[in-house]
C-alpha positions as CSV (number, residue, x, y, z in Angstrom):
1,X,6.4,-19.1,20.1
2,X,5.8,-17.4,23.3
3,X,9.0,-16.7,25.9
4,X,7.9,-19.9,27.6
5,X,8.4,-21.6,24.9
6,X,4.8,-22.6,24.7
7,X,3.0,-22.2,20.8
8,X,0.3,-20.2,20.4
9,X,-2.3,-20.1,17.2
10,X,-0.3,-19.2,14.6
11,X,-0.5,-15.6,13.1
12,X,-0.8,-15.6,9.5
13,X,2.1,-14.3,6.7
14,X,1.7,-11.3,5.7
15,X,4.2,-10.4,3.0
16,X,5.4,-6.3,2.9
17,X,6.9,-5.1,-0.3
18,X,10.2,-3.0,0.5
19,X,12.2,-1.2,-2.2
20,X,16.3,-1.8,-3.1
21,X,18.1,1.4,-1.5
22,X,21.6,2.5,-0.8
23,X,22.7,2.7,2.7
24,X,25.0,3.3,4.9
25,X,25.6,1.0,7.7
26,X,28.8,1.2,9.5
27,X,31.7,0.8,7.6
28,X,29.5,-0.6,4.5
29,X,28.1,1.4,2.0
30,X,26.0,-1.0,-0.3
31,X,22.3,-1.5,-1.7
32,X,19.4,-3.2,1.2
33,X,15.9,-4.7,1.1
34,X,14.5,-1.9,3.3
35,X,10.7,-1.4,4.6
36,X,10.2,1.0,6.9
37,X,10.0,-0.5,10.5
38,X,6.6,1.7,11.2
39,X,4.9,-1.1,8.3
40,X,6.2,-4.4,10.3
41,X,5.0,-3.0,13.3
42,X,1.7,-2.0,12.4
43,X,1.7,-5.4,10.7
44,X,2.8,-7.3,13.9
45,X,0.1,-5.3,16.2
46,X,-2.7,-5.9,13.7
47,X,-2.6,-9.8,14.4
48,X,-0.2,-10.8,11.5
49,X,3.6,-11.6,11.3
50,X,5.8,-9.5,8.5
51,X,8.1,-11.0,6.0
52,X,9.8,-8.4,3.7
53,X,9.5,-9.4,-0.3
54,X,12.0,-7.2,-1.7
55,X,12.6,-6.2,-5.5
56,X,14.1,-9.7,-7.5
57,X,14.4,-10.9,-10.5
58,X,11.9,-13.5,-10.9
59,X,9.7,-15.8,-13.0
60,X,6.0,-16.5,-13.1
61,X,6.8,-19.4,-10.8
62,X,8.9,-17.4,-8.4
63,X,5.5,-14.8,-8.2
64,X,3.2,-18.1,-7.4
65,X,5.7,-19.5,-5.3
66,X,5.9,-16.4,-2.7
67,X,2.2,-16.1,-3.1
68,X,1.9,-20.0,-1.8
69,X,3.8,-19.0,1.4
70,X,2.2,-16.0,2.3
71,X,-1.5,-15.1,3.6
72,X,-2.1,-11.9,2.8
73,X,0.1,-9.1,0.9
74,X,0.5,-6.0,2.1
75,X,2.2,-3.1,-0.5
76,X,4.3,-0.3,0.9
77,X,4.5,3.3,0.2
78,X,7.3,4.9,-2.0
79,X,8.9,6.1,-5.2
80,X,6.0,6.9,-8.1
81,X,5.2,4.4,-10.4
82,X,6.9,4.5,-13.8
83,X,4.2,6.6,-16.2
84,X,4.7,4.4,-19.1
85,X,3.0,2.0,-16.9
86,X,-0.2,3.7,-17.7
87,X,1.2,4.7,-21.1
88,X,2.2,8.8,-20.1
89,X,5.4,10.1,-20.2
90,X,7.3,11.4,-17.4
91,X,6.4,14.8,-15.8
92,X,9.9,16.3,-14.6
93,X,8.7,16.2,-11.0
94,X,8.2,12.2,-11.6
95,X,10.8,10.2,-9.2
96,X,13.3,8.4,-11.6
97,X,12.0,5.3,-12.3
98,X,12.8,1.8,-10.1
99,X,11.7,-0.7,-12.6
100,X,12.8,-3.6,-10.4
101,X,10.4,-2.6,-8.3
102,X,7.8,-1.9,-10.5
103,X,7.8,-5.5,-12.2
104,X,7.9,-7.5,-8.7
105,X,5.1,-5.3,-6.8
106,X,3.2,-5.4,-10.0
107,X,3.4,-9.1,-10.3
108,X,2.9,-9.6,-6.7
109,X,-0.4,-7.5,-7.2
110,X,-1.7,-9.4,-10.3
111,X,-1.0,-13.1,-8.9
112,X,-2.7,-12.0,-5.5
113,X,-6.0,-10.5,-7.2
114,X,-6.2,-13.4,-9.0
115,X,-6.1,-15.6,-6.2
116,X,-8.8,-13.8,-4.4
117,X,-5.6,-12.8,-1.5
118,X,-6.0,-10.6,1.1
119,X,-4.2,-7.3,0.6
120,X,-3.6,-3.7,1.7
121,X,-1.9,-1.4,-0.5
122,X,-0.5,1.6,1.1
123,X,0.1,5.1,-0.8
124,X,2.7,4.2,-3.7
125,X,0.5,0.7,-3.0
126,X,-2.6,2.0,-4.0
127,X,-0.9,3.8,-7.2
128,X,0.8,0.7,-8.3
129,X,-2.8,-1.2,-7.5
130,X,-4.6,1.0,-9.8
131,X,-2.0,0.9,-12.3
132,X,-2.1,-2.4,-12.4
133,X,-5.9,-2.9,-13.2
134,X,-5.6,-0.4,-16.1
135,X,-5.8,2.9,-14.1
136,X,-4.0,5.9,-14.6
137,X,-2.1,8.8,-12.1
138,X,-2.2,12.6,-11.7
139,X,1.8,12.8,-11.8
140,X,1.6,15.8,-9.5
141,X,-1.2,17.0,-7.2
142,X,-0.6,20.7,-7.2
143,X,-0.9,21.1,-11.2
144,X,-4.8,19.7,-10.2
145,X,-5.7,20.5,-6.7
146,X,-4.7,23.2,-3.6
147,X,-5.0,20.6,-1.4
148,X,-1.4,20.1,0.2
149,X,-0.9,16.4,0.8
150,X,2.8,16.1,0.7
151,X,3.8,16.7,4.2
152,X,7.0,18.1,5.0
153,X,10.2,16.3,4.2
154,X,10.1,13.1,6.0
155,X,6.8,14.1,7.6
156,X,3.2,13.9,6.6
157,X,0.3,16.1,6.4
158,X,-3.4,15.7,8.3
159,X,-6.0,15.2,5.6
160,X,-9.4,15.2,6.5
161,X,-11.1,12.5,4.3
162,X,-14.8,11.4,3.4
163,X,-15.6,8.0,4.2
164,X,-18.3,5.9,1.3
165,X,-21.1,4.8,2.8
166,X,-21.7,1.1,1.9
167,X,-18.3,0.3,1.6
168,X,-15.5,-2.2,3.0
169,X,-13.4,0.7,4.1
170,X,-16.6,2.2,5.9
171,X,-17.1,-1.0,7.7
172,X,-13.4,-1.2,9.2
173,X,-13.0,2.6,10.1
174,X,-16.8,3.0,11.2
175,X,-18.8,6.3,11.1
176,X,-16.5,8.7,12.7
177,X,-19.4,10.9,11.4
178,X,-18.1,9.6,7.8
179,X,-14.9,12.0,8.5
180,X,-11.7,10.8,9.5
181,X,-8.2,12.6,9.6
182,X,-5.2,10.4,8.4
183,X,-1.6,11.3,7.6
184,X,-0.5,11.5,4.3
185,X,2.2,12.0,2.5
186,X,2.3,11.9,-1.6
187,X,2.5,14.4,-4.4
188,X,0.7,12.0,-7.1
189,X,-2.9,10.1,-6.8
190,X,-5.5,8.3,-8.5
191,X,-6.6,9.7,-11.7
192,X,-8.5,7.5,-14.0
193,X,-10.2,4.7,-11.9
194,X,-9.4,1.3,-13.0
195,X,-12.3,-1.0,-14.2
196,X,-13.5,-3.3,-11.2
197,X,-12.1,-0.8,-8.7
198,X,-14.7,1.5,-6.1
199,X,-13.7,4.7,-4.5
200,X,-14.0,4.3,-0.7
201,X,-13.1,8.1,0.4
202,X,-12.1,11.2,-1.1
203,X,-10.2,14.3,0.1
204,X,-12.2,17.3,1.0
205,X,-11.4,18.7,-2.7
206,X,-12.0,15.4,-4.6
207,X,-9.0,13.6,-4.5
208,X,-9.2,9.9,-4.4
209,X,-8.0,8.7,-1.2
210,X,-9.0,4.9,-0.8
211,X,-10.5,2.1,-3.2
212,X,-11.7,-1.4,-3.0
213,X,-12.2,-4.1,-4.8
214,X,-15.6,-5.4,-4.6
215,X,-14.8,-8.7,-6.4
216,X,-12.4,-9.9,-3.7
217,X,-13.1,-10.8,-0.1
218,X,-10.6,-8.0,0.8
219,X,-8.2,-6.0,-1.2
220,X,-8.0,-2.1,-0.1
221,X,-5.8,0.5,-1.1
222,X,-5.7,3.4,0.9
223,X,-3.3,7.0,-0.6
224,X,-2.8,8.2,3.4
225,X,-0.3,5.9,5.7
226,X,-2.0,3.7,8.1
227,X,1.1,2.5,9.3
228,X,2.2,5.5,10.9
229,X,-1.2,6.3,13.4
230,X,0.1,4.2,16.3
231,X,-3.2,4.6,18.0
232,X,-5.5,2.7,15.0
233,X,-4.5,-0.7,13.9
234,X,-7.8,-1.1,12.3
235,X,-7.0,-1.8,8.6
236,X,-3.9,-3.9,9.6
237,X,-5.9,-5.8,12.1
238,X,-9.0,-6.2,9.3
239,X,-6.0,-7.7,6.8
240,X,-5.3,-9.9,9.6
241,X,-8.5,-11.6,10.7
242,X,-8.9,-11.7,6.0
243,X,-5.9,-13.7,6.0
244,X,-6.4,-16.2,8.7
């Protein structure tokens, strides 16, 4: 609804996984649903309107029940995937596991791939995305590449990725002479390529930095942080017009 009180075309739902996190707020000091603001933003300017699925406990008909409601999905950057996911165990530099997490985002991923959904899965996204089609991680870059992609504490890094020709990613970002620089910000990536999915770009020194799935109208996951390029709505705005 506009300030005049006059209704528009509606937007369509797009659902943003957050994570369970302890806070301070005031005098309380207790666990929230957070998302970062930067994703509900760049979700809002793309043409869509955010609603935050945090970590539940839920059943099969909880999973189909929030995938009913929503229009597109849209899975947020954050602590590494548990590596028994993928059945490795844990490197010592491997975040402590949030298994809540895990199962929901998982679930969420699964149900909305099998419904053919629209979604965008962001950094840990595109991790949990792989994972869940049967892929596998690199638990941490530096033991496999001199690339630095982890940014600085709470900051991210300019990476300088290849585009794929013929690809969904291509289409949205356009030629930019195939190059584009994005921000990223993660210490783990892609390492064996689940069945189904394509690689879209790569880092300068290999590293997997954005796949599709060519079966579905539009699911992309993308390592670097769309959200946070104020200036280029494109992928957000793309999830949009897939979800309408």
């Amino acid at each position: 609804m506009t300030a005049n009180g006059d209704r528009g075309a509606a937007r369509p739902l797009i659902g943003v996984t957050g994570s369970l996190e302890r806070a301070v707020q005031g005098q309380w000091d207790v666990r929230y649903g957070l998302v970062p603001e930067t994703y509900l933003l760049a979700v809002a300017e793309g043409g869509g309107m955010p609603v935050v699925l945090p970590p539940q406990a839920f059943g099969a008909a909880d999973v189909d029940r929030v995938l009913d409601a929503i229009d597109g999905l849209v899975v947020s950057g954050g602590a590494d995937v548990e590596p028994a996911r993928y059945g490795e165990a844990a490197d010592p530099r491997t975040d402590a596991p949030q298994r809540d997490r895990d199962d929901w985002e998982l679930a969420l991923l699964l149900g909305a791939v099998a419904r053919r959904m629209p979604v965008l899965a962001i950094c840990r996204g595109v991790q949990v995305l792989n994972v869940a089609l049967g892929g596998s991680l690199v638990q941490h870059l530096p033991d496999v590449s001199d690339e630095h992609h982890g940014g600085v504490p709470g900051g991210f890094s300019p990476t300088d990725v290849r585009i794929v020709g013929g690809t969904l990613v291509r289409d949205v970002l356009g030629p930019v002479g195939d190059r584009l620089t994005v921000p990223c910000h993660h210490h783990q990536a892609i390492d064996r390529l689940a069945d189904g999915l394509e690689v879209a770009a790569r880092s300068a020194g290999g590293v997997i930095e954005a796949v599709e799935l060519p079966s579905c109208p539009f699911v992309v996951g993308v390592q670097w942080h769309p959200e946070q390029d104020e200036a280029d709505r494109r992928l957000f705005a793309a999830l949009a017009r897939a979800a309408s």
